[in-house]
BALOBA-1460 file (C-alpha; in Angstrom, 3 decimals):
// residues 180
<rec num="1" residu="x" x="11.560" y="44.697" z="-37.074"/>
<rec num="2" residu="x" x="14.028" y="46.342" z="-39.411"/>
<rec num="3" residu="x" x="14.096" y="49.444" z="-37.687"/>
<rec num="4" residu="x" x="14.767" y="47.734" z="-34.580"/>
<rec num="5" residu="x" x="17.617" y="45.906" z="-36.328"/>
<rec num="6" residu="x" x="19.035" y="48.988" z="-37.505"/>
<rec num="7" residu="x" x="18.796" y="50.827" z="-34.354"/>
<rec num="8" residu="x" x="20.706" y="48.084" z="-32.112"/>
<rec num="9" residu="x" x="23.213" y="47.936" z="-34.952"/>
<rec num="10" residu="x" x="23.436" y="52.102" z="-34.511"/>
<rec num="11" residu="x" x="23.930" y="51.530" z="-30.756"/>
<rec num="12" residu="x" x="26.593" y="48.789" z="-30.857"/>
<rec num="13" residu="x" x="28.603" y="51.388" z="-33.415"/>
<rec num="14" residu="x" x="27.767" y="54.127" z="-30.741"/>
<rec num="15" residu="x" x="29.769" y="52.442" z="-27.899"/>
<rec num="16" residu="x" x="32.635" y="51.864" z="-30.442"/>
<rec num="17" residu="x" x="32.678" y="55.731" z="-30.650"/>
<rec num="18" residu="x" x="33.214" y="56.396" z="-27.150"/>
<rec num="19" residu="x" x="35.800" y="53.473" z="-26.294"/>
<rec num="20" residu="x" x="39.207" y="55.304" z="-27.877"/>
<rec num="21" residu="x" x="38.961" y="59.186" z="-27.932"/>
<rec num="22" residu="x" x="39.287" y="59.150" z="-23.942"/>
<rec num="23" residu="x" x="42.342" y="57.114" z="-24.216"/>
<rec num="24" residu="x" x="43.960" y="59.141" z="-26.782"/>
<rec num="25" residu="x" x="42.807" y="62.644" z="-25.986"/>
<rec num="26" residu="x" x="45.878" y="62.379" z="-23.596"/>
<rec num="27" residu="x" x="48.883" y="62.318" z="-25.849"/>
<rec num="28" residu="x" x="48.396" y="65.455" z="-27.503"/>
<rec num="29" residu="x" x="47.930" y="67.253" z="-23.692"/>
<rec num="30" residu="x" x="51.381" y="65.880" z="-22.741"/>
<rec num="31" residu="x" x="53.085" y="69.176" z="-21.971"/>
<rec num="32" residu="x" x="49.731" y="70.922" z="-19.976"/>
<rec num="33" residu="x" x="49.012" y="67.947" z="-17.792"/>
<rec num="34" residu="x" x="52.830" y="67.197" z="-16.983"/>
<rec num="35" residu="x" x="52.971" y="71.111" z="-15.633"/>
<rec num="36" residu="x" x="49.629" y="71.286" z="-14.487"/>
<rec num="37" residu="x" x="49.816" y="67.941" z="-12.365"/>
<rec num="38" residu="x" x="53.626" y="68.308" z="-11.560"/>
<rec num="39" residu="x" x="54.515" y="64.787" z="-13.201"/>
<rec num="40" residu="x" x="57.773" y="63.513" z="-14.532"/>
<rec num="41" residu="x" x="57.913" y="62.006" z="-17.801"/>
<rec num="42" residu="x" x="58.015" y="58.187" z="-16.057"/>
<rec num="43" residu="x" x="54.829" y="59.269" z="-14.656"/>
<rec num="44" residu="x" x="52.942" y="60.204" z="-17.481"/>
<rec num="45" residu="x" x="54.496" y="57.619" z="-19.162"/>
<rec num="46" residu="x" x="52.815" y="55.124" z="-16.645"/>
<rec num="47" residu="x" x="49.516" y="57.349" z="-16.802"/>
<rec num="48" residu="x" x="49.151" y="56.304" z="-20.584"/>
<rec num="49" residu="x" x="50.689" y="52.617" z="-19.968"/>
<rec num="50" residu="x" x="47.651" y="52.405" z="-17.244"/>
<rec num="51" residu="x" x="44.629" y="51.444" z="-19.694"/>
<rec num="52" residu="x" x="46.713" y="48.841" z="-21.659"/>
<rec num="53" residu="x" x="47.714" y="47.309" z="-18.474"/>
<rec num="54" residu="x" x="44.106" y="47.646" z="-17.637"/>
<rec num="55" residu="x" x="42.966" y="45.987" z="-20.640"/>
<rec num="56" residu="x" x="45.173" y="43.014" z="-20.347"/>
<rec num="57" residu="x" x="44.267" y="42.417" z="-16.757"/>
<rec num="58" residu="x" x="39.956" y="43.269" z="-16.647"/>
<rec num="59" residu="x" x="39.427" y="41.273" z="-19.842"/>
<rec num="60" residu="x" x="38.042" y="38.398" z="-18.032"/>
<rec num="61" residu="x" x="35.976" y="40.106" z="-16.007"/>
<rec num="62" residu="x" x="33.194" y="39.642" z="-17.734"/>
<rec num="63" residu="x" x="32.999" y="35.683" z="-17.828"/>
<rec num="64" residu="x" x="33.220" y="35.761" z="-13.898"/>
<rec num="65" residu="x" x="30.432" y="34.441" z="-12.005"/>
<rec num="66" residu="x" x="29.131" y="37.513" z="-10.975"/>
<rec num="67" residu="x" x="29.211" y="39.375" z="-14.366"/>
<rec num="68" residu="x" x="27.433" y="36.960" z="-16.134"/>
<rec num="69" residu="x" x="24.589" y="37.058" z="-13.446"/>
<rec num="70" residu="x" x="24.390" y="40.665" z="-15.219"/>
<rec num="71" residu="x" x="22.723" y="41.187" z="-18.506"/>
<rec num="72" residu="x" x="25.116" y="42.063" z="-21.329"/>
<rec num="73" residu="x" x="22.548" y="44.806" z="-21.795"/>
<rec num="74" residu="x" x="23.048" y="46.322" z="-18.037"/>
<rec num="75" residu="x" x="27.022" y="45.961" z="-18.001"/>
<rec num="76" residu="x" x="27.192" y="48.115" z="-21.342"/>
<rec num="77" residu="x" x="25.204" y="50.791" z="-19.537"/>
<rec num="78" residu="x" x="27.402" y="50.250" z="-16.509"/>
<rec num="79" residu="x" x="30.688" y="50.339" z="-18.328"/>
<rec num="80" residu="x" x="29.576" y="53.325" z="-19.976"/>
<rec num="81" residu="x" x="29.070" y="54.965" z="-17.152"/>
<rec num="82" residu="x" x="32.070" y="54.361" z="-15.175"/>
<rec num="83" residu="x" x="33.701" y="55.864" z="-17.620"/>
<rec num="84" residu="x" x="32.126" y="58.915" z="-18.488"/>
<rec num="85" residu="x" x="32.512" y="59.135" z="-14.413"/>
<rec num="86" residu="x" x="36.641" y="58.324" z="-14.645"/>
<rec num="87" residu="x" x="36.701" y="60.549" z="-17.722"/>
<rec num="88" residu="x" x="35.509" y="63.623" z="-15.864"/>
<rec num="89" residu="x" x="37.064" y="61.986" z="-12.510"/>
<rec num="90" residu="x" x="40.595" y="62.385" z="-13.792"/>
<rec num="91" residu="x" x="40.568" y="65.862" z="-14.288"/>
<rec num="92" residu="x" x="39.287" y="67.371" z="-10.902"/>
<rec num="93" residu="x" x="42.613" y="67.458" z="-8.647"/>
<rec num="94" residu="x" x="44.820" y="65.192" z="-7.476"/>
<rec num="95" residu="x" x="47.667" y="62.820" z="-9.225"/>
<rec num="96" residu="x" x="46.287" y="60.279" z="-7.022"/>
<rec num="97" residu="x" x="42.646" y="60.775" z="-8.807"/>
<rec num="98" residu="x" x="43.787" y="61.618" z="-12.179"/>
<rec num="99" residu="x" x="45.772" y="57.708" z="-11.724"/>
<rec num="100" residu="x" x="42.788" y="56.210" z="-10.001"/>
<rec num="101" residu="x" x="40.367" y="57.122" z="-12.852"/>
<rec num="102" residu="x" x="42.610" y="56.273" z="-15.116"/>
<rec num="103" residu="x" x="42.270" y="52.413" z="-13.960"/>
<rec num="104" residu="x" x="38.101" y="52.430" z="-13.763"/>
<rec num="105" residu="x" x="38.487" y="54.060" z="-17.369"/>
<rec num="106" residu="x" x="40.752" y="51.146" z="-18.498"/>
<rec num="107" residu="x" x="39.034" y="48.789" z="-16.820"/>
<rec num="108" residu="x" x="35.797" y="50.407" z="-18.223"/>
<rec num="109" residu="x" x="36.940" y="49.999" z="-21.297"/>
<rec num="110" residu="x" x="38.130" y="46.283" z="-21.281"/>
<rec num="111" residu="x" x="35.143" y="45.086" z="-20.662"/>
<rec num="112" residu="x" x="33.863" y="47.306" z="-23.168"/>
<rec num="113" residu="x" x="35.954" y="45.892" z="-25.823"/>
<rec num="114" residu="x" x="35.207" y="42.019" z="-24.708"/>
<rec num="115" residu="x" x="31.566" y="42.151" z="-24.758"/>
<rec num="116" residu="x" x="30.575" y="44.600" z="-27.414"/>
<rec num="117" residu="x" x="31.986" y="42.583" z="-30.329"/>
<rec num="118" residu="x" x="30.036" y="39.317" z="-28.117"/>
<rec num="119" residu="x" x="26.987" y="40.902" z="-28.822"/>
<rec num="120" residu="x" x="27.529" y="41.726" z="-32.789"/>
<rec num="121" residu="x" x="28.673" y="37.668" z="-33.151"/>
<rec num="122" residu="x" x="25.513" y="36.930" z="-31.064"/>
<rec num="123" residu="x" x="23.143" y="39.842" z="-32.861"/>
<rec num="124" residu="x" x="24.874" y="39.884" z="-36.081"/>
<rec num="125" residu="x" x="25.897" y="36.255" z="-36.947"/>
<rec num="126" residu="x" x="25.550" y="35.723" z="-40.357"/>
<rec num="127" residu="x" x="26.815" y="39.449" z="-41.485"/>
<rec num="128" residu="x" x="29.964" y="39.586" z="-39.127"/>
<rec num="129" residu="x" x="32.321" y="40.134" z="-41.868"/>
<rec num="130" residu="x" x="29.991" y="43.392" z="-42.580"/>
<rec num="131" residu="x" x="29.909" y="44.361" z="-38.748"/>
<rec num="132" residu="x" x="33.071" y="44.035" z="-37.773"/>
<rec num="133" residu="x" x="34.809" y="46.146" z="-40.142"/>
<rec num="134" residu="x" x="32.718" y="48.767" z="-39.674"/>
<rec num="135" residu="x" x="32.516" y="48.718" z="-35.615"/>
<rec num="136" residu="x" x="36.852" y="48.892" z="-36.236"/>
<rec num="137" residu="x" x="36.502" y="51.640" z="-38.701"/>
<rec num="138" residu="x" x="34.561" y="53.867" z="-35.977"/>
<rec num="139" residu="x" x="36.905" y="52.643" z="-33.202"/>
<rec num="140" residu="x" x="39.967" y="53.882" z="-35.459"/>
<rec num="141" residu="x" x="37.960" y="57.211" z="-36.337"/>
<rec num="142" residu="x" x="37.170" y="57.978" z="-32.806"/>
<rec num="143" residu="x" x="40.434" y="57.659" z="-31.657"/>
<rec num="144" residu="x" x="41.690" y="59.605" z="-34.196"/>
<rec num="145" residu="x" x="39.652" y="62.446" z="-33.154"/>
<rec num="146" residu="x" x="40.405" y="61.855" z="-29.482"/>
<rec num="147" residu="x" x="43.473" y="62.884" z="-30.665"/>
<rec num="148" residu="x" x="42.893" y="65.598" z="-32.910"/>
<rec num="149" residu="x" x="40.362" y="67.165" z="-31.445"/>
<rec num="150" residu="x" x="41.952" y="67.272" z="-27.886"/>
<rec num="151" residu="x" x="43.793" y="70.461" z="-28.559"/>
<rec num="152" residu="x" x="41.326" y="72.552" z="-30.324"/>
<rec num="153" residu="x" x="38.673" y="71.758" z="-27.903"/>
<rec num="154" residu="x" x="41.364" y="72.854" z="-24.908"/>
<rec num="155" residu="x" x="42.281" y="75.879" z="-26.884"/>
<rec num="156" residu="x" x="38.617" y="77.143" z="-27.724"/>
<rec num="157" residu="x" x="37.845" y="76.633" z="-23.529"/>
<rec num="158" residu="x" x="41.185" y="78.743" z="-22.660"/>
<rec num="159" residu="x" x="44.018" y="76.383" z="-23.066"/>
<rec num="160" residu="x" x="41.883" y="73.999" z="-20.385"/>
<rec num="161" residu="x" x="43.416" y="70.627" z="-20.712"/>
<rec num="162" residu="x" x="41.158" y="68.715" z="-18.715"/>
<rec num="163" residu="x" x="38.239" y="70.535" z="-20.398"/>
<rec num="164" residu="x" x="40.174" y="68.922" z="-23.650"/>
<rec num="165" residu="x" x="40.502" y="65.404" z="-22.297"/>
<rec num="166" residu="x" x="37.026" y="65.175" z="-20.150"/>
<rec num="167" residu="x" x="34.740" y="66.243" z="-22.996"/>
<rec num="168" residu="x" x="34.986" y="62.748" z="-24.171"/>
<rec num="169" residu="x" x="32.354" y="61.754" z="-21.315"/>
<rec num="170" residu="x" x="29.993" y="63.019" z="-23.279"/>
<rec num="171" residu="x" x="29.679" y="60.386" z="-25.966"/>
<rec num="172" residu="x" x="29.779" y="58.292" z="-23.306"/>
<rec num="173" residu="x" x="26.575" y="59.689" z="-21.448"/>
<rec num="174" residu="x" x="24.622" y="59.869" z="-24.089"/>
<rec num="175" residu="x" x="25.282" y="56.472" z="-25.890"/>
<rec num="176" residu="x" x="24.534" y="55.014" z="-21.416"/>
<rec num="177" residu="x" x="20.986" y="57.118" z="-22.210"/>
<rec num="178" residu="x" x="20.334" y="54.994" z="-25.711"/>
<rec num="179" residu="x" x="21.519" y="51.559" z="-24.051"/>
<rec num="180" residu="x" x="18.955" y="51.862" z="-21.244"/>
């Protein structure tokens, strides 16, 4: 029972760790993606405004009718994979992709961040004050490295920005795989 404790505790923390670095991988790319895609600085400065605006307007999704006829459970896996899909989806051609993703990745995440933290206050109840901190602490960590990492990893791949910014589907993938 423990071990089964620890594990869904390990799995909550994993989809903290794939919620930020996709978000902030961007920034850093600023210069490639504005030449590579041919956008203007109001552009890209909607491109990164996108997944607040996202997050303000999908956080209710999930206590709508037809979300909570899903299990928490099956919309993590969901999420999850929507955006590993707009991760990679943003990166294959057009500016009208790269903006489209950009909303299922907000949106992804939104109702990432509304029903992750349900679970630890329904899983986790009487050690919230434990969980919490540390789900925030990987959420900061991730998107530091989203950030820091989103250069090096472009440079090692040949100065690829989208290889920079799409790598963070991975996490994502893989922490889908443990959920189901």
């Amino acid at each position: 029972m423990r071990a089964t404790r620890h594990f869904q505790l390990i799995a909550l923390l994993a989809v903290a760790g794939c919620v930020r670095a996709p978000i902030t991988s961007i920034g850093p790319q600023i210069n490639e993606i504005r030449d590579s895609q041919n956008l203007g600085i109001v552009q890209f400065s909607f491109l990164t405004a996108i997944p607040v605006i996202c997050f303000a307007l999908a956080a209710p999704l999930p206590s709508l009718r037809v979300f909570r006829k899903i299990k928490t459970e099956q919309l993590i896996v969901f999420a999850l994979l929507a955006l590993a899909a707009a991760t990679i989806s943003r990166t294959l051609g057009s500016n009208s992709l790269l903006f489209g993703a950009t909303v299922v990745l907000g949106i992804s995440i939104a109702i990432l961040n509304i029903v992750t933290p349900a679970l630890v206050r329904r899983d986790y109840p009487k050690k919230i004050t434990t969980v919490m901190p540390i789900y925030s602490a990987v959420l900061a960590l991730m998107a530091s490295l989203g950030s820091g990492l989103s250069i090096p990893i472009a440079s090692y791949f040949g100065d690829n920005w989208k290889i920079g910014i799409s790598v963070w589907a991975i996490p994502a993938i893989l922490v889908a795989l443990i959920w189901l």
